[in-house]
C-alpha positions as a Markdown table, in Angstrom:
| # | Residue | x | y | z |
|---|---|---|---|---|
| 1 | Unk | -34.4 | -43.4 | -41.9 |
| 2 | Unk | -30.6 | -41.9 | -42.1 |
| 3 | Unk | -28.0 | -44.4 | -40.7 |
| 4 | Unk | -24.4 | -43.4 | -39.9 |
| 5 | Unk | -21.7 | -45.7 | -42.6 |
| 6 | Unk | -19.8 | -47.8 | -40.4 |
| 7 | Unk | -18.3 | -49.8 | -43.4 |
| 8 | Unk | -17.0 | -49.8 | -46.9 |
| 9 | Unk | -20.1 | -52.5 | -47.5 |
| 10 | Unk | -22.4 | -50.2 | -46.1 |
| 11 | Unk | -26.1 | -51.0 | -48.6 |
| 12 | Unk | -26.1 | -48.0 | -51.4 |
| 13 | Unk | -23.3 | -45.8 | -50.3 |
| 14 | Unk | -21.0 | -46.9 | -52.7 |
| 15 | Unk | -23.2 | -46.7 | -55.8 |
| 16 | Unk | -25.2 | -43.3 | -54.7 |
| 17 | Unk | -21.7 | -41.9 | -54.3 |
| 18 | Unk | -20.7 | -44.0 | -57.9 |
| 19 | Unk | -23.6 | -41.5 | -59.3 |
| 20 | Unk | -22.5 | -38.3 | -57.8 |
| 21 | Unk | -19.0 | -39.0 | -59.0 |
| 22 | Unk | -19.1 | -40.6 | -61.6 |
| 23 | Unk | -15.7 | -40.3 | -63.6 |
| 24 | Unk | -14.2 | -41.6 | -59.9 |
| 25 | Unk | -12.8 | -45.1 | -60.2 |
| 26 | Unk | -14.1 | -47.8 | -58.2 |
| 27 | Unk | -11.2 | -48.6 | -56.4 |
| 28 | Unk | -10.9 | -45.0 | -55.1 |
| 29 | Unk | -14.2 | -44.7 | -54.2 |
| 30 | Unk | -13.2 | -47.6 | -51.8 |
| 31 | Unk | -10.2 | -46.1 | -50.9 |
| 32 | Unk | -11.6 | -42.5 | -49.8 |
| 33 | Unk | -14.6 | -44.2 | -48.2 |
| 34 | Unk | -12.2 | -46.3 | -45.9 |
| 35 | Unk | -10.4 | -43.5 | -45.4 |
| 36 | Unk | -13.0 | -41.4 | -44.0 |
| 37 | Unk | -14.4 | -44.5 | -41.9 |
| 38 | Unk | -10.7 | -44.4 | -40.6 |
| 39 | Unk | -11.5 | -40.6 | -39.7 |
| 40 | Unk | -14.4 | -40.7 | -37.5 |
| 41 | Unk | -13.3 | -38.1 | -35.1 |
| 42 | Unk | -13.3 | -35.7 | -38.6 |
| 43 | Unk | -16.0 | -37.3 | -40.6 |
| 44 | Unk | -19.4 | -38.5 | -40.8 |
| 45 | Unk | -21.2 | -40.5 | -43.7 |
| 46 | Unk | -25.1 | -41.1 | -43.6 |
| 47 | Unk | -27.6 | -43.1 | -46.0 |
| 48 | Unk | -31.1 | -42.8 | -46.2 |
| 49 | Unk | -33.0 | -45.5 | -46.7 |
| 50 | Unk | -37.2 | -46.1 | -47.3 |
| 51 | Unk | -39.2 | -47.9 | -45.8 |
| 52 | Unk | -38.5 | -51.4 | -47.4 |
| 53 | Unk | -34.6 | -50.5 | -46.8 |
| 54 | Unk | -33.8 | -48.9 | -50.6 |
| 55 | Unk | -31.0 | -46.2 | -50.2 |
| 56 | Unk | -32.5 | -43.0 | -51.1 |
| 57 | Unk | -29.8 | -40.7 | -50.5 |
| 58 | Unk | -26.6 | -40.4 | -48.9 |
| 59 | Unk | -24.6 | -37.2 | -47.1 |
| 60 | Unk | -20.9 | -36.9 | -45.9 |
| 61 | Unk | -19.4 | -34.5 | -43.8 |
| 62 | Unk | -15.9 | -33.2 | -42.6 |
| 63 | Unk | -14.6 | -31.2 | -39.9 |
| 64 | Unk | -12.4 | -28.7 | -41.6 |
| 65 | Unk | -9.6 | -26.4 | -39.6 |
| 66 | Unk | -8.4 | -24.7 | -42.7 |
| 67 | Unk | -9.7 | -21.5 | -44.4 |
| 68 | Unk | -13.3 | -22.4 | -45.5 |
| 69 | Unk | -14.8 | -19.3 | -47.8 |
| 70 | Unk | -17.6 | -17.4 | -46.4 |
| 71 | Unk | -16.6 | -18.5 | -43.0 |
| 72 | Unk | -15.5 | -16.8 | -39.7 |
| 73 | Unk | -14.6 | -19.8 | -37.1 |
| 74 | Unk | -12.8 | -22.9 | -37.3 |
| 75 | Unk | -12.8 | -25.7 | -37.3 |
| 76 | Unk | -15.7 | -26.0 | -39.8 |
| 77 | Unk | -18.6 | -28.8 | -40.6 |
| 78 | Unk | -18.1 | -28.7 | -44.6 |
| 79 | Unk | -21.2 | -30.8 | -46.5 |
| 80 | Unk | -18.2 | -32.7 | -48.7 |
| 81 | Unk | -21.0 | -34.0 | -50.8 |
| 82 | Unk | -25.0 | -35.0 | -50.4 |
| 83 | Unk | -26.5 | -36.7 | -53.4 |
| 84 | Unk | -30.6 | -37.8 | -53.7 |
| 85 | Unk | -31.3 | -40.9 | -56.3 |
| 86 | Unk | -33.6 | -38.8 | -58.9 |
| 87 | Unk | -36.7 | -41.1 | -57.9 |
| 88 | Unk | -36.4 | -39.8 | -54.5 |
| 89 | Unk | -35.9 | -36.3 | -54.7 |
| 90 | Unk | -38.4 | -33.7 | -53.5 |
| 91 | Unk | -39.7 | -36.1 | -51.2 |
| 92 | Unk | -37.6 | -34.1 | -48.1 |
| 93 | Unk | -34.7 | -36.7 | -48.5 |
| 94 | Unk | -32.1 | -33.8 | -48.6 |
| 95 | Unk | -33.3 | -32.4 | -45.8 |
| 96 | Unk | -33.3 | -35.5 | -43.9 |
| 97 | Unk | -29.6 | -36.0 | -45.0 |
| 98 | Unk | -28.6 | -32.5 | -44.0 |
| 99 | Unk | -30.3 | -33.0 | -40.4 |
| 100 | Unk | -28.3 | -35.5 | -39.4 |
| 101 | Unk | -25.0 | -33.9 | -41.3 |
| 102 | Unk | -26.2 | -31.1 | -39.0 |
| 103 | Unk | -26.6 | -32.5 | -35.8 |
| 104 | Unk | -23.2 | -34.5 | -36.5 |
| 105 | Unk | -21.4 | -31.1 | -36.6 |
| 106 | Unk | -23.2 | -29.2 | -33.7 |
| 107 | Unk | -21.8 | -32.3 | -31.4 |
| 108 | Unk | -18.8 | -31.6 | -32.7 |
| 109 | Unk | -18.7 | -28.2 | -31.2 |
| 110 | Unk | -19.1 | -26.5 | -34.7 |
| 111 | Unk | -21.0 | -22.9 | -35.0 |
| 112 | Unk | -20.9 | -22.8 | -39.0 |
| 113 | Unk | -21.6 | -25.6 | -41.5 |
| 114 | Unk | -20.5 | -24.7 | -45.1 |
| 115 | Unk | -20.6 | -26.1 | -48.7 |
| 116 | Unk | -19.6 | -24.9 | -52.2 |
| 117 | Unk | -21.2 | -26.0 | -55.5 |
| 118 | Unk | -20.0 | -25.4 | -59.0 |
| 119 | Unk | -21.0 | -22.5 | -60.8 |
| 120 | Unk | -23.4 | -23.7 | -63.4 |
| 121 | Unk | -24.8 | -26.0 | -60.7 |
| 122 | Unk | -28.3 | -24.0 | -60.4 |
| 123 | Unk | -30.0 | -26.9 | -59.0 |
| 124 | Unk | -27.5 | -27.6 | -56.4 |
| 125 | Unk | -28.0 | -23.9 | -55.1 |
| 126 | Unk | -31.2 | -24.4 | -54.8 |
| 127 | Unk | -31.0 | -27.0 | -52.8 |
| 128 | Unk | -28.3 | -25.3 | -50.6 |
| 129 | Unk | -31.0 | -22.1 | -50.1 |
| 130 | Unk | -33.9 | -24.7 | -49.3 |
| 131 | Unk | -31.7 | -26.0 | -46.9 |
| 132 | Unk | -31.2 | -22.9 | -45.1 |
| 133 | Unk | -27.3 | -21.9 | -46.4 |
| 134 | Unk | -26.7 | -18.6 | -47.4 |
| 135 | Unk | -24.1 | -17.8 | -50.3 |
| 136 | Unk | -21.1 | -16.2 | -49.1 |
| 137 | Unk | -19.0 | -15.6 | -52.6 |
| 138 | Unk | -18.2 | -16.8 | -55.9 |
| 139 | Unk | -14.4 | -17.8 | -57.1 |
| 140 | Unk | -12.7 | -18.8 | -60.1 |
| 141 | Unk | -10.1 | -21.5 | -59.1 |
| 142 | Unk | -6.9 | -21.2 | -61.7 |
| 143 | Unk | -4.0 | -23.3 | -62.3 |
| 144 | Unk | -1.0 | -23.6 | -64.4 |
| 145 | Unk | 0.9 | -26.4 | -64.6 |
| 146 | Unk | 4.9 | -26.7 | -63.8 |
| 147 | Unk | 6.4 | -29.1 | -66.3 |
């Protein structure tokens, strides 16, 4: 069962996000995730839990009004990240995650859901085709520094 992350202490969101990210320090983990409880009107956070209450999975979403790639309206639901424990996976705990991330955007008058994944991240565009996304283009961000 997904539930919607009302706090910071919310069971399993912090460490499912702790593997998804892992070279993010704690304390910014803490920070972003208050942030984005601060944010409700723009985002939504959901863990999935089994049975006997284990987190499984977790999913967090934005509203973005910027340019998102591949898409033609705004503002936009963009999937900012969705991460399955590796016990859990193919067991439709992705899809559960995305449901909710999907019906979270739809009430928020949204037409177009989108999502990126690194390049060498085959696995993760699998799981964005399983989940119904279509890819829209590939890019090669740049920068050079100024000092």
């Amino acid at each position: 069962m997904a539930m919607a992350c009302k706090s910071i202490d919310q069971a399993g969101w912090l460490a499912l996000r702790e593997q998804l990210w892992p070279d993010c320090p704690r304390e910014r983990h803490l920070s972003q995730m208050a942030a984005l409880l601060a944010s409700t009107d723009r985002f939504a956070q959901f863990v999935e839990y089994d049975a006997s209450n284990n987190p499984l999975g977790f999913v967090e979403v934005a509203l973005r009004s910027d340019y998102v790639n591949g898409t033609t309206t705004s503002p936009v639901a963009f999937l900012e990240g969705i991460y399955v424990a590796p016990a859990a996976r193919r067991q439709g705990v992705a899809r559960k995650l995305f449901a909710e991330a999907q019906r979270w955007a739809v009430a928020a008058g949204c037409t177009e859901l989108a999502s990126d994944a690194l390049i060498e991240n085959a696995e993760g565009h699998a799981m964005h085709r399983s989940l119904g996304f279509e890819e829209t283009e590939r890019v090669v961000f740049f920068r050079k520094p100024l000092r």
